[in-house]
N, C-alpha and C positions, 0 to 999 in steps of 0.2 A: 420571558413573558413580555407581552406586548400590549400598554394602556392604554394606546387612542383606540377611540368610538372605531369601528367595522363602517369601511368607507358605503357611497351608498353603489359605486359599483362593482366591489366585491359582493356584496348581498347578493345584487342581481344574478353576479354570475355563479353564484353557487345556487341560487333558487331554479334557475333557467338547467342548472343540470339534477333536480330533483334532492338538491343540500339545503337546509336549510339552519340560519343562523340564530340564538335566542342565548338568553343570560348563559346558560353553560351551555360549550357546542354540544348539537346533534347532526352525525353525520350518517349517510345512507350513502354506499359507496353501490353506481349502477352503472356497470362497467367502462372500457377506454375513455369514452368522452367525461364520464362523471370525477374518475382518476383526474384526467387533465386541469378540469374546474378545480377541483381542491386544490393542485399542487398551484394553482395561479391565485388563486384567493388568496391564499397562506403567504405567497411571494409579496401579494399587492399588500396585504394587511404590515407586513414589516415596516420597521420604520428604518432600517438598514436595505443595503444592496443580498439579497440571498433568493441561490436557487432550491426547488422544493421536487422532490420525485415520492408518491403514495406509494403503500406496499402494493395497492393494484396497480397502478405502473408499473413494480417490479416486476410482479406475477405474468405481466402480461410481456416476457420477453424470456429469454433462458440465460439469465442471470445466475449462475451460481455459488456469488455471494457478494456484498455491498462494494465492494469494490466494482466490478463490472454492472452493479446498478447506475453508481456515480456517474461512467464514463458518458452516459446517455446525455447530461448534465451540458451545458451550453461553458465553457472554459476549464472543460475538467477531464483528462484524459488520466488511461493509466496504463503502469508498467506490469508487464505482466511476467508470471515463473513459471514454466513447464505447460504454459499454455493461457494458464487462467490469471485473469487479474487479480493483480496483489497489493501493490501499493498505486496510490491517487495522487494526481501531479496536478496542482491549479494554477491555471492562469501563466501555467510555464514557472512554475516555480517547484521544485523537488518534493518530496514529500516527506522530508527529514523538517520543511519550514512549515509542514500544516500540523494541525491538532487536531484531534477528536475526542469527541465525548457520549458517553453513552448515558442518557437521559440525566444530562446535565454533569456526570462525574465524569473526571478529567483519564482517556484512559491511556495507561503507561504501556509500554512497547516491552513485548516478551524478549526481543530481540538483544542483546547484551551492547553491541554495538552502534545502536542503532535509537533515535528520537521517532522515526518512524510507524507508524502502526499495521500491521500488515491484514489490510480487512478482509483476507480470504478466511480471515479464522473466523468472521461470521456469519454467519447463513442468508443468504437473501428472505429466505422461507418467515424470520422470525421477526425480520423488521417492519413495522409498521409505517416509518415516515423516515425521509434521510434530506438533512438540512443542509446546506453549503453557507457559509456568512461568509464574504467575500469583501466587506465592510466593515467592522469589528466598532461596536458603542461602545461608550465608556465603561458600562456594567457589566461587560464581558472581558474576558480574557486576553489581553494582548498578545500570546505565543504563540500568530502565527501570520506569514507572509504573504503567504498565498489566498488560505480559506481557513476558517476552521469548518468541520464536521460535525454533524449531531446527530447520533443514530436515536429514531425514539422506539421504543418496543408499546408494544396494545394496552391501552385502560379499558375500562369499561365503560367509562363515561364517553370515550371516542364515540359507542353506540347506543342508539336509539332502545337497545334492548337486549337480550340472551342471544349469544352467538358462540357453538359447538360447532367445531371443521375439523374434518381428518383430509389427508392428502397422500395418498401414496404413488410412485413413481417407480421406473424403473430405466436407464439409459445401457446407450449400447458404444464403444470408442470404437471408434473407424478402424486405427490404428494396429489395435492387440487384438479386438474382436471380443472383449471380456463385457460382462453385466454388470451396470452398479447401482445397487437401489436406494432409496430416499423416499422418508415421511417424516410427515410432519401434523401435529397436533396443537390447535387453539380453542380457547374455551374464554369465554368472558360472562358474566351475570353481575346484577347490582340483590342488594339485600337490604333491608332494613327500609323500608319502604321507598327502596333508593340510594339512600345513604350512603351504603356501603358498596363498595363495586372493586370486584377481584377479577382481573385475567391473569390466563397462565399461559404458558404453551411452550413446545415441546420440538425441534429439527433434529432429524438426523440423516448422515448420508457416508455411506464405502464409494468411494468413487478408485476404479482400477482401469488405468491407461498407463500408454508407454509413451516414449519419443523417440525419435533416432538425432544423432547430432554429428555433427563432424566440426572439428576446431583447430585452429594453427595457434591462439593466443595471441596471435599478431607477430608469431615468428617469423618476419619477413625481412630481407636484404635486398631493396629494392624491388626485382621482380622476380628473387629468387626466394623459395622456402628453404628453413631451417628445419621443420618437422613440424607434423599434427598428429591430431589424436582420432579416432572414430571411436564413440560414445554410445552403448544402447540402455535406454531408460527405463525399472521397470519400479513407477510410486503405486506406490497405493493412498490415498489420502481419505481422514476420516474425519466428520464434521459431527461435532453433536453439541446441542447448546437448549436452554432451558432460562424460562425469563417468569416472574411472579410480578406482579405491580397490585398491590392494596392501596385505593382511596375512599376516604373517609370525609363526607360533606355534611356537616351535620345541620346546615344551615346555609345560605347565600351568601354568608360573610365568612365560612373558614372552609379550609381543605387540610384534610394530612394525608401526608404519600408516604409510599412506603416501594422503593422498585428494586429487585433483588437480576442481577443479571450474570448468566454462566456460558460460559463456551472454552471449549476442546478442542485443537487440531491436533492430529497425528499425522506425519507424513511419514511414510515408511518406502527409504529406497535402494534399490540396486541397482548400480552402476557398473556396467560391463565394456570394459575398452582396450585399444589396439592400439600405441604410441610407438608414434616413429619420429627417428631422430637421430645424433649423432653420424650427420654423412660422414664419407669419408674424404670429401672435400666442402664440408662444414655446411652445403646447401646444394640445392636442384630447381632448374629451370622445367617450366613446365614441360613433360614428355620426356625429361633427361634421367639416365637410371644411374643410380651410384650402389655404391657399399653402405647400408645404414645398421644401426642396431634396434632393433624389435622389442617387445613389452608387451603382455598380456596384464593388463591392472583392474581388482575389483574395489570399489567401496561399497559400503552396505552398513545403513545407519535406518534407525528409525529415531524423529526428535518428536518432542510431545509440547503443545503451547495451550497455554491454559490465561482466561481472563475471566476474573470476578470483579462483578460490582456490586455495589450497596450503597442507595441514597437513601435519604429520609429529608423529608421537605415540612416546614408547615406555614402556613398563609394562613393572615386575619386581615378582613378590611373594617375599617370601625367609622362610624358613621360621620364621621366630619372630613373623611376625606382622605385619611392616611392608611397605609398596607401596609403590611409586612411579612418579610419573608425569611425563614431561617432556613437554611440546609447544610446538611452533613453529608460528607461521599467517605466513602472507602473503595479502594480499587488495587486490584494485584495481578501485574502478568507474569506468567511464569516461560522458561525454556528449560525443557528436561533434553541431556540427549544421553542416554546408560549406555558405557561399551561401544562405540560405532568403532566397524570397520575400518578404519579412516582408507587405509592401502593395502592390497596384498598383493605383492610386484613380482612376477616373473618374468624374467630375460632371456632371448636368445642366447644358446649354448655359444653358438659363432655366429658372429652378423650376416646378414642376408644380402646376397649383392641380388643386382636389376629390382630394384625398389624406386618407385618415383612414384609421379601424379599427373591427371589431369585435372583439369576446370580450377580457375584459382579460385570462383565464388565458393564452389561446395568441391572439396577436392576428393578426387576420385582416388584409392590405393593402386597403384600396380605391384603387382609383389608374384615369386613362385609360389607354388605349389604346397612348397614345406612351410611355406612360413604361417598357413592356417592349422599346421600337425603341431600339437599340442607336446609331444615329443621331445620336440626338439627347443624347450622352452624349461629353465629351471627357477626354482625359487632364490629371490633375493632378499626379501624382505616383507614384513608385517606392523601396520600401524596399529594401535589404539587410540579412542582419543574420550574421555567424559566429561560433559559440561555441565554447568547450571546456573543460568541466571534467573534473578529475581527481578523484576520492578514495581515497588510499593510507595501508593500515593496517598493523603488522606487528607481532606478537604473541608474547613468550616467558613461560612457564608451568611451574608447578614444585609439584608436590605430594607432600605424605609423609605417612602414616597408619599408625599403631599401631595392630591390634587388639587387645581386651587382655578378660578375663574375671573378674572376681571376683562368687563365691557364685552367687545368682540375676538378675544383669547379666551382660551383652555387649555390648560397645560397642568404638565407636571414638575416636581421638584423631586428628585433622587437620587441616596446618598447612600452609601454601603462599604464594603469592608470583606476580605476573603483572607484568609491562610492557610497556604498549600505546602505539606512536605512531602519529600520525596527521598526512596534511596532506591540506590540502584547499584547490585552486587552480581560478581561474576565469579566463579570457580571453577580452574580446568583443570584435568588431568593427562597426559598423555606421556602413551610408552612405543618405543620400538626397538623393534628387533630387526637386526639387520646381518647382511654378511656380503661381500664382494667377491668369495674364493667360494666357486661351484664345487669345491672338497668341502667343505667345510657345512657339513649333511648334518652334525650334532648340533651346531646352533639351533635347530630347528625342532627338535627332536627325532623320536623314531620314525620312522617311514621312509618313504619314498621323499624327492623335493621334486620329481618331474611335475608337469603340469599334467601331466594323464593322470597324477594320482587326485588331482582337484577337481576334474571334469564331469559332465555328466554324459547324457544322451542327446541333449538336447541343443541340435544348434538354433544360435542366437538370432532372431528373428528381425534383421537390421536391412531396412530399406536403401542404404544409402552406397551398398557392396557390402563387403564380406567379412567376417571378423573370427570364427570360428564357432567350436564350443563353448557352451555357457560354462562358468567359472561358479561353482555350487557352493553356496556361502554357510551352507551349514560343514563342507567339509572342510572348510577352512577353519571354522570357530571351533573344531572339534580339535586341530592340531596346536589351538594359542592357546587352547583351555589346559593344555600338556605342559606347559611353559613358565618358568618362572619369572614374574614380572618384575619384582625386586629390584632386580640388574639394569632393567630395562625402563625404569621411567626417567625423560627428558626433564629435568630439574628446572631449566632455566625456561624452557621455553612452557612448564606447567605454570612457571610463576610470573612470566611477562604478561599473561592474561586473566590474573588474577586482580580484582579493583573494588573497592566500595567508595560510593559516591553519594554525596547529600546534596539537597540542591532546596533550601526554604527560601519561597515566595510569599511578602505580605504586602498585601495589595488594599490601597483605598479608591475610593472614584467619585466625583460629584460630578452630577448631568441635569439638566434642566429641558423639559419639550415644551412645544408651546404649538398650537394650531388654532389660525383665522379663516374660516372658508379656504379655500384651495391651499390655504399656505400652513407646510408642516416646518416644522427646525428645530432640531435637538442639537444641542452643543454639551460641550462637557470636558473634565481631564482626568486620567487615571496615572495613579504613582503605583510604581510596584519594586518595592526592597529584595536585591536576591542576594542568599548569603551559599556561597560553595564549599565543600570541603570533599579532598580526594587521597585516597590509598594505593599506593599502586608498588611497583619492586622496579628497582636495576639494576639488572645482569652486565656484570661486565668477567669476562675471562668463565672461573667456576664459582666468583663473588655474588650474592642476593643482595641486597640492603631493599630496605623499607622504602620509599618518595612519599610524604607528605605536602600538600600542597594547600591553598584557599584562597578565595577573594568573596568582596562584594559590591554591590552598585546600586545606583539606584536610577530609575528611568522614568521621565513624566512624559505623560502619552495625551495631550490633547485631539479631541475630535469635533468635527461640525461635519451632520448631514443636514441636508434641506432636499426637500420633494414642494413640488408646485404642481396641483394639477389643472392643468389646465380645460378640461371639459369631462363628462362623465366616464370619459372611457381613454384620457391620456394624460400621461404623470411625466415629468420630468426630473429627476434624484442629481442631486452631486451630494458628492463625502472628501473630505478630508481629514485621514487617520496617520494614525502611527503605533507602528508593532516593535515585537521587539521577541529575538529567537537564541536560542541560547545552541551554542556548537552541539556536534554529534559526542556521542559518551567517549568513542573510541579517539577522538582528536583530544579530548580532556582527560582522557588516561594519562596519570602522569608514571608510565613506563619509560623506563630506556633500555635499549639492549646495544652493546657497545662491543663490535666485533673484529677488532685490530686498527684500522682507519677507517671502518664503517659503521654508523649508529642510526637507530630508529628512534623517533624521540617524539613521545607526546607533550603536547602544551597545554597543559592546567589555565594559563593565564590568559588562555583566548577569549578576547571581547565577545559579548554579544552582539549576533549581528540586532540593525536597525533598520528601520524602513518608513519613508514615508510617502504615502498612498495617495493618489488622486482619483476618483472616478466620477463620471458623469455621464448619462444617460437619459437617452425616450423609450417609455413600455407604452405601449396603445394595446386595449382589447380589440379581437375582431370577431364582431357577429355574437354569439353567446358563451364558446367556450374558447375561443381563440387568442392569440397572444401575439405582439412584435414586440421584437426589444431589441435597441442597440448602446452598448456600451464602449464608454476608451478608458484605458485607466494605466497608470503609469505610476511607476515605484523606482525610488530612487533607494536604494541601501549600500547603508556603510559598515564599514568592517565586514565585508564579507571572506570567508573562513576556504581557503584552498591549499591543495599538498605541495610543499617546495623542498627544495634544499639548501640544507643551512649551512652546505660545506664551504670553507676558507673565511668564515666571517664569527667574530665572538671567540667564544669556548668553543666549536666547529675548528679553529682555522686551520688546523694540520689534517683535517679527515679530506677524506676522498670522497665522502658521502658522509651524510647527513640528512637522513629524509625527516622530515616533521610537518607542520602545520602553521600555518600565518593569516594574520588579518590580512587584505589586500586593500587595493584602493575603493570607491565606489563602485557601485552595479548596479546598470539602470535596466530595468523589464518596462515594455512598453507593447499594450495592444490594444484590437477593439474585437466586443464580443458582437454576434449578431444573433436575433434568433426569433423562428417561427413554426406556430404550429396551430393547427386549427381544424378543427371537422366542417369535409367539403358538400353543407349540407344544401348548397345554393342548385347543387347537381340533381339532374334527371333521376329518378329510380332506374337502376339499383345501386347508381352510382353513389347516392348521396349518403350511401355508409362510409365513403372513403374519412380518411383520416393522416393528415400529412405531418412532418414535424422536420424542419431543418435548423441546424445550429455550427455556427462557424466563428472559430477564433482564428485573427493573426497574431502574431505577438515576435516583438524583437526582444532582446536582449545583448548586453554586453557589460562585461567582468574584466577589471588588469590583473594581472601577475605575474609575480616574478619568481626568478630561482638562481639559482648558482651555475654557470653553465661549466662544459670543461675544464676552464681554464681559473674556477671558481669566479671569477668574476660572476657580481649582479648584471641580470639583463631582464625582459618583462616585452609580455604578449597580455595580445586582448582575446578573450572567448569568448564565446554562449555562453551561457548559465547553463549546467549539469542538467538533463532532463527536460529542455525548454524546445517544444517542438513548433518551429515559426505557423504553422497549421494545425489545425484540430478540428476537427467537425463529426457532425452525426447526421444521416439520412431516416428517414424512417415513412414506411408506408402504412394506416390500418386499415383494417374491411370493420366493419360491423354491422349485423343486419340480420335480426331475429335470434336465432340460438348459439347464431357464428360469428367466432370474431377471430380475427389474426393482425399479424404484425410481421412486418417483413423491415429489417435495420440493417443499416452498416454505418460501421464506426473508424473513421479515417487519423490518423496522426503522421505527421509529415517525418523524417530523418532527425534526431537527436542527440547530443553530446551525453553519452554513457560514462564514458571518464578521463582522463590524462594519462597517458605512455610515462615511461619511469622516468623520460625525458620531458619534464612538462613545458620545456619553452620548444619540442621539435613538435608543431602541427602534425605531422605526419604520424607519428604515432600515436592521435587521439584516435578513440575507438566513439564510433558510430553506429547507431542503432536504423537502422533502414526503416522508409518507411513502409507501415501497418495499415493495411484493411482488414478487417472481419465482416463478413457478413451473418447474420443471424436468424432463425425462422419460428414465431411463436403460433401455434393455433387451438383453439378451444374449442367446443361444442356442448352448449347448456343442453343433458337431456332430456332435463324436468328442471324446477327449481330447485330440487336436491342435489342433483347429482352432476358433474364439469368434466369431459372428458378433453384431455391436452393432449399437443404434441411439441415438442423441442428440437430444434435443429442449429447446433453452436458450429464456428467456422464452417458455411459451406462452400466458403472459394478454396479452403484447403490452405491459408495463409500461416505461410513460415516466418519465424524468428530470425532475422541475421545480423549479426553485428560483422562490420570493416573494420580495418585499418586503415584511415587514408584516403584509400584509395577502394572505389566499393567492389572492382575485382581483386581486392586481397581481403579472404576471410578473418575473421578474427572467430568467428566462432556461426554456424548454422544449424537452427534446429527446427524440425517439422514433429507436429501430433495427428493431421487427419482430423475429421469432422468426429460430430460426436450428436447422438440421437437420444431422445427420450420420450418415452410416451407414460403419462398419469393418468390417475383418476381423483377427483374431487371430492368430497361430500358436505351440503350442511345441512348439520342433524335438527336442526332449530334455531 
């Protein structure tokens, strides 16, 4: 929450688009341009650097879910799975270093491996407002590098009055040609002669598309291959989420909140593919055909991600000057995956000769005739695999503030206190069954082991060449259901991914603001105590033991922002902060698995990375709802956390390998943001519904590290920072103009460091993310004041996914989904 007075031209520019400001906001949201006003008010009213996008803004683009609302966002790009955005990269900084929170509670990552939050698990449909702080005051949170996140879902005090909306849609994928529907339902009213104000509401959405993919993994020997895979994708993904927020104003000096928040993903997928490999002279030049061995492989999994939240807040201002604020959170993600498929592997009876490729970007199969006949293909083996991670966080918070006034100052004095735990627990299971001798029919039980016996009618419907019949996974689950697992569960490698982890934060902070005419400046420092403790196993031979591990530390974060404005309509901001991120779960797994002179070995003891922040910046309004703004900002961080090898050095020094994890040396990110947007209302009719919006980051970076080369000798390279794309930007066109309104976007990110080759000091085998356009098409039609007819049009340049090696004609991996269409209908009931 934010003390200073409402400048005087924020007012303006929320008056000027039909918003208007008073003791508790009332807001009137009246379409693109009124959207844009809010999300600039709310930026300017900060006393931090943060950017702001309304739920009309969302609505008015085919977002389907905050993740791809962000990216629209001026230093905020993201990575995307199977088509759709998923995880949020700011400022060129990974998304394992941001945080998010969901109307104030800190939310934990279903993910087991993972700090990350992956925001396609929430609906565009239910969020109200999506906050970026890019700046971090002392009264917030320090864990994160890049940005934190703040999703806010609907009050009732947001409005002016009773608001009832249903939404229903339906879309169409380019790709598979299948239907997927989507509604959504909001409801907000006040009671008690105001007092009391409950929203609710309600998203859901089946989305069913495919993708085709084709992949080498970076099997390459210079410019020959070793083997790839071709991939046909068939998810189904299912969104459903549900949000309550109770407040309670029983007077001008208190509030009680009450915001309850729910969301479900389910991706449910089948994996159908063709691997080739094992030449018979170990590789192939493009066009050259050798001897290879063949594989028909399915997997077929559905995982289930679940996040709940629960705050409770209460605020008193008391009449001499002081506030206070208490809150509680609770928040839990979950990862179910029951049974997955992991592999069900079929081999060529005898290998196949005249087998090769063309095109090294997207490589094309060449193969006979037989090697599509299903025949001639036997069972080798069956995976299981069951997971389950937990992440549970819960949260108490305490804040007190003095206004206080002398001469030509007014300022604030504010002083508070939080206590955050956390655990985070993981449980797998996995079985296989396997056999190498095509006699050997009983390991499998009764039947057939041919691949005609698993097949169905239906060939596989794959853009990229040819792969055969689909591989029918119910008749696979019907022949393991036969089978005694007993024999068959992998002991060591159930128990290497097995971990419980605590991680308590207590955090104070004392900040002071102070504002004289044009001149604002908040200073301040935050301490925060972390204590760790972790559970994990080491396998060594057919041995388990326990690994117990812990530390703690303590981190003092001072900040100073100052803003100066210089005239009614231009501000001038600098900050200087300091964050502080704690490694990913799976680098603090304290696992080892230890397999003759080769070991994997997590480290418990990795520091927190650190970082300290520079930014400084000009925002100017333009005209009534328009906006410039440029920023530099530069982050220096220490201890930052990459994969090496620990072989020939310490306990290591007789292995061959030893892969684990290390602090490195410094890592500096450096960029500037730029960004404009404004309605082109100086224009002729009918031009002056136009509505423009561009936004562009540069950003460098650089990271040392080191590893063990062949000869175990130390040696050390410099990279990018993992996910740091030197480019980032967004175009965007609107119309608006009586009942019509539309938007026409594309969202640009330049080539990216994806991750490290096994070899982390050989460049050549980093893998690279090419760079991304999307183009996007939103349009509406008010038919009455009731009733909104849309239409959606996601990827219409057709833009594919490709990760190199290298070199950007050697694939690492390419995948394509087609556009994808949807057309809705709106309503509001009152």
């Amino acid at each position: 929450m934010r003390y200073f007075a409402l400048p005087a031209l924020t007012a303006g520019l929320l008056a000027s688009a039909g918003v208007h400001a008073a003791d508790e906001p009332s807001v009137i949201i009246i379409g693109q341009r009124a959207s844009l006003a809010r999300a600039i008010a709310a930026q300017e009213q900060a006393s931090n650097i943060v950017s702001v996008v309304s739920s009309d803004d969302i609505g008015h683009l085919p977002d389907k879910n905050a993740a791809e609302a962000l990216a629209r966002m001026p230093g905020v790009s993201v990575q995307r799975d199977q088509g759709e955005g998923r995880y949020v990269v700011v400022r060129g900084l990974d998304a394992d270093y941001n945080s998010v929170t969901i109307n104030g509670a800190l939310v934990p990552s279903p993910e087991a491996s993972r700090r990350a939050v992956a925001l396609d698990v929430l609906p565009a449909g239910l969020v109200r407002s999506l906050e970026v702080s890019k700046s971090s005051t002392p009264d917030q949170d320090a864990n994160s590098l890049g940005g934190s996140v703040e999703v806010k879902t609907l009050s009732a005090f947001d409005l002016p009055g009773t608001l009832f909306s249903v939404g229903a849609a339906v879309g169409r994928d380019g790709n598979t040609r299948q239907y997927s529907p989507q509604g959504n339902l909001l409801w907000a009213q006040r009671f008690m002669d105001g007092k009391l104000g409950i929203a609710a509401g309600l998203s859901g959405e089946k989305r069913k598309f495919g993708s085709d993919n084709v992949e080498t993994g970076g099997a390459w020997s210079g410019e020959r291959l070793e083997g790839f895979e071709l991939r046909d994708y068939l998810p189904q993904r299912e969104r459903r989420a549900g949000a309550v927020n109770l407040d309670y104003r029983p007077d001008a000096q208190t509030s009680v909140a009450l915001r309850a928040f729910v969301s479900r993903f389910s991706d449910e997928e089948s994996r159908d593919r063709l691997t080739v490999g094992d030449f018979e002279d170990d590789d192939v030049a493009e066009g050259e055909l050798g001897t290879a061995r063949l594989e028909r492989r399915l997997r077929q999994r559905k995982y289930t991600q679940e996040i709940r939240s629960l705050t409770g807040a209460f605020e008193k201002r008391f009449g001499d000057g002081w506030r206070l604020h208490l809150e509680a959170a609770a928040s839990q993600a979950t990862d179910e995956t029951p049974d997955a498929l992991g592999d069900a592997r079929f081999r060529n009876i005898d290998d196949f000769s005249g087998i090769g490729f063309t095109n090294g970007r997207v490589p094309h199969l060449i193969a006979p005739e037989a090697a599509f006949d299903a025949a001639n293909y036997e069972l080798r083996g069956f995976a299981l695999e069951r997971s389950y991670a937990k992440d549970k966080t819960r949260q108490l918070r305490l804040d007190l503030q003095r206004d206080f006034a002398a001469g030509d100052w007014s300022g604030a004095l504010k002083f508070g206190a939080k206590a955050t735990r956390r655990d985070k627990n993981n449980e797998s299971e996995q079985w296989e069954f396997g056999s190498d001798d095509p006699e050997d029919g009983d390991y499998f039980g009764a039947g057939s082991t041919s691949l005609s016996s698993f097949v169905g009618t239906r060939q596989l419907d794959y853009r990229l060449g040819r792969i055969g019949y689909a591989i029918d996974p119910a008749l696979v689950r019907a022949r393991i259901a036969g089978l005694d697992r007993a024999g068959a569960r992998l002991d060591a490698e159930s128990a290497l991914d097995d971990f419980r982890m605590k991680e308590d934060i207590d955090a104070a902070y004392l900040q002071a603001s102070l504002r004289s005419g044009a001149w604002w400046l908040l200073a301040g420092v935050r301490a925060e105590r972390t204590r760790f403790g972790a559970r994990g196993f080491q396998v060594s031979e057919d041995e388990i033991e326990a690994r117990n591990a812990s530390r703690s530390h303590t981190n003092w974060l001072p900040g100073l922002h100052l803003r100066v404005d210089l005239d009614g309509s231009t501000s001038v901001r600098a900050a200087w902060t300091n964050s502080v991120v704690r490694a990913n779960f799976s680098q603090l797994a304290p696992a080892i698995s230890i397999d003759g002179d080769e070991a994997t070995i997590g480290n418990p003891e990795l520091a927190p990375l650190r970082s300290h922040n520079l930014d400084f910046g000009l925002e100017r309004l333009v005209g009534r709802e328009g906006v410039m703004s440029a920023y530099v900002f530069s982050k220096k961080i220490r201890d930052f956390t990459y994969a090496t090898n620990l072989a020939g050095s310490g306990a290591w020094l007789e292995y061959a390998s030893a892969l684990s994890y290390a602090n490195g040396d410094d890592a500096k990110v450096r960029g500037i943001e730029l960004a404009w947007q404004q309605p082109l209302r100086m224009l002729p009719s009918p031009f002056n519904g136009l509505l423009v919006g561009v936004n562009a980051t540069l950003t460098h970076s650089r990271a040392h590290i080191d590893s063990a080369d062949d000869d175990g000798v130390r040696a050390s390279r410099t990279i990018r920072m993992p996910g740091q794309s030197n480019r980032v930007g967004n175009i965007m066109v609107g119309y608006e103009r009586g009942p019509f309104s539309a938007r026409l976007a594309m969202n640009y990110k330049s080539p990216y460091l994806l991750e490290l080759g096994e070899d982390v000091l050989d460049a050549g085998q980093d893998r690279w993310v090419d760079t991304q356009k999307q183009l996007d098409l939103s349009m509406s039609w008010s038919l009455n004041k009731r009733w909104q007819l849309t239409f959606d049009a996601s990827n219409l340049n057709n833009e594919k996914y490709y990760v190199y090696q290298g070199d950007k004609n050697r694939n690492a991996q390419h995948e394509q989904y087609g556009r994808t269409y949807k057309i809705g209908l709106k309503a509001s009931i009152f």
